[in-house]
Steps between C-alpha positions, in 0.01 A plus 500: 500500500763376275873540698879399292669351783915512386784354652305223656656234729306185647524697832301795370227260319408331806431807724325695230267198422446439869418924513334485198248164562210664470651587091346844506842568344645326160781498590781383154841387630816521274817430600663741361562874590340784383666723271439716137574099332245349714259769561268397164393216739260680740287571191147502652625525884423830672734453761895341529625351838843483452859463719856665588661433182191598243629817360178754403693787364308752229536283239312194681205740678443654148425150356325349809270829449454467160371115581250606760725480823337717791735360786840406585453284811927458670503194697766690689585750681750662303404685165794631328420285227222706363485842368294649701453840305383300189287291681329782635437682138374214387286454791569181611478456831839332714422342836706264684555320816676753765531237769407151444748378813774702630620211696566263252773738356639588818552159610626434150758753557591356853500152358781627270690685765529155693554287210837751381575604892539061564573392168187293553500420082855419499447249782184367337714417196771380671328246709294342200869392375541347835773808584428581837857736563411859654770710347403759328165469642604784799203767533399776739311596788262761394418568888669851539538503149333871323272413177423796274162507424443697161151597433243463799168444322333150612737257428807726618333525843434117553855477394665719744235378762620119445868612464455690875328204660888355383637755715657673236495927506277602202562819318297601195482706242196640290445822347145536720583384824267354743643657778171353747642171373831557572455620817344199668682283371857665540591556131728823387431625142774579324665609120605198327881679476473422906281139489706319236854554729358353836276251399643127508138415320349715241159395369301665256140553480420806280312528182701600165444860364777697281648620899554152584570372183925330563447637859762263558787603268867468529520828714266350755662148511849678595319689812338135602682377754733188416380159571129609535210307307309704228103337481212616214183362486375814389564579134832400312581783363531685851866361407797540234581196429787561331626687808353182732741298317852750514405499915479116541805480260702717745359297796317837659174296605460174677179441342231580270165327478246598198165411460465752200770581212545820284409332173242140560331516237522175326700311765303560855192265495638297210641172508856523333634185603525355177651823336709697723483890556612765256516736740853531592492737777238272719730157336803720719329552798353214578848351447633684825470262851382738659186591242160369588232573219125416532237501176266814639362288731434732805143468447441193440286366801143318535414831672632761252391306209144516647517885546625598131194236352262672761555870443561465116171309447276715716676791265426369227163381580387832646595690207262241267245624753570866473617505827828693618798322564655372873635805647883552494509247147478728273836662333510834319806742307468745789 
């Protein structure tokens, strides 16, 4: 079975060859993403494995169909980057990878909240230039601290659970409670209008749909309360930027950490260091001190890697075989 592999990295080339040694896949790697330009190059392919920023609206299904492509195959979680109507009356199947390793974004996100809380990249930078001064290096205890969890799938659990073993109070919000969950472990559900005011700590871990699309806006950022840290490594576009930017401007937050951003395409996973970014809103932010960015990186670990090359190669080699697909992969309009 023929597979047009896009937005390939090193990374992703080593665990899919390691997955795919016995070649019952052929498996063609471009570097580039997938889009109505590119999508003339998975002539002959019946399937695509393709990444966040690969954008499969109607346009790009109706061509990929038109070339022989049977299945989308998201090395991801997320898949608001395909149309999933069109996909569907063109009958191309969409599966993805619902849970290649919780924990490796959850300890991404706590690896942020440290790194803002102690200024541990500030301090890093400082003491390669032989500046070893502590002001402005001043952080916080998080014991007795509250940490608004928002969303409580997978990842939003392990979060709150590491943030409790902190001794921080966890409240959450989600609009389908696990109330079991929150029970033994001590966690209060609440609106967002009532999270966002007593949380020192707001995370976010929930997927992007048109409800949570600028869930963070400018009226949400005035009921935060002042000082606190803002963290997504969930999807960038949970947040207004423009509205990110008036807040730290006015000095309401202490913090914010991002391992996504509302527009990455062509910057995250890129190396720009010879050319600068043209995006002015993420050239402001990560201007600000107190600004700590990270390239979508959350899942980047031996064990995660593994997972997405594991589930997305059995996938695709069980529908070669006319088998169905691992249960919970697959992704449908409904």
């Amino acid at each position: 079975m023929k597979v047009a592999f896009y937005d390939a990295k090193p990374y992703d080339r080593e665990f899919f060859e390691e997955q795919n040694s016995n070649n019952s896949l052929e498996i063609n790697y471009h570097s580039f993403r997938l889009s109505i330009k590119t999508a003339s190059t998975s002539r002959g392919c019946e399937a695509v494995c393709v990444f966040v920023n690969d954008a499969l609206d109607l346009s790009c299904l109706e061509e990929l169909a038109k070339l022989g492509v049977k299945v989308v195959a998201l090395r991801c979680a997320g898949f608001n980057n395909v149309d999933l109507t069109a996909a569907s009356s063109l009958k191309i199947h969409v599966v993805r990878v619902p849970a290649y390793s919780p924990h490796a974004v959850a300890e991404h996100a706590i690896a942020l909240v440290h790194s803002l809380n102690r200024r541990i990249h500030r301090a890093y930078n400082r003491v390669r230039e032989h500046n070893f001064s502590l002001n402005g290096l001043v952080g916080h205890d998080m014991h007795g601290k509250t940490a608004g969890i928002v969303g409580t799938g997978r990842i939003g659990k392990l979060t709150a659970q590491i943030l409790k073993g902190y001794g921080m109070r966890i409240i959450a919000c989600d609009p389908y409670p696990d109330a079991h969950w929150a029970d033994q472990n001590e966690i209060d559900y609440l609106p967002l209008e009532d999270l966002l005011p007593q949380s020192h700590l707001v995370s976010l871990h929930t997927p992007l749909t048109p409800d949570t699309h600028h869930l963070i806006d400018d009226e949400a950022l005035d009921l935060m309360m002042t000082g606190a840290y803002l963290v997504n490594t969930s999807r960038g576009k949970l947040i207004n930027t423009r509205a990110l930017i008036g807040a730290l401007k006015r000095k309401k937050l202490g913090g914010v950490a991002l391992d996504v951003y509302e527009i990455e395409e062509g910057i995250f996973f890129e190396d720009l260091s010879q050319d600068g970014i043209n995006d002015d809103e993420l050239a402001r932010l990560i201007s600000f001190p107190n600004v700590l960015v990270t390239s979508h990186q959350g899942f980047l670990t031996v064990e995660a890697l593994s997972e997405i090359s594991r589930v997305t190669c059995t996938n695709l080699t069980r529908f070669e075989n006319g088998e169905p697909f691992l249960e919970g992969t697959v992704v449908t309009a409904d």
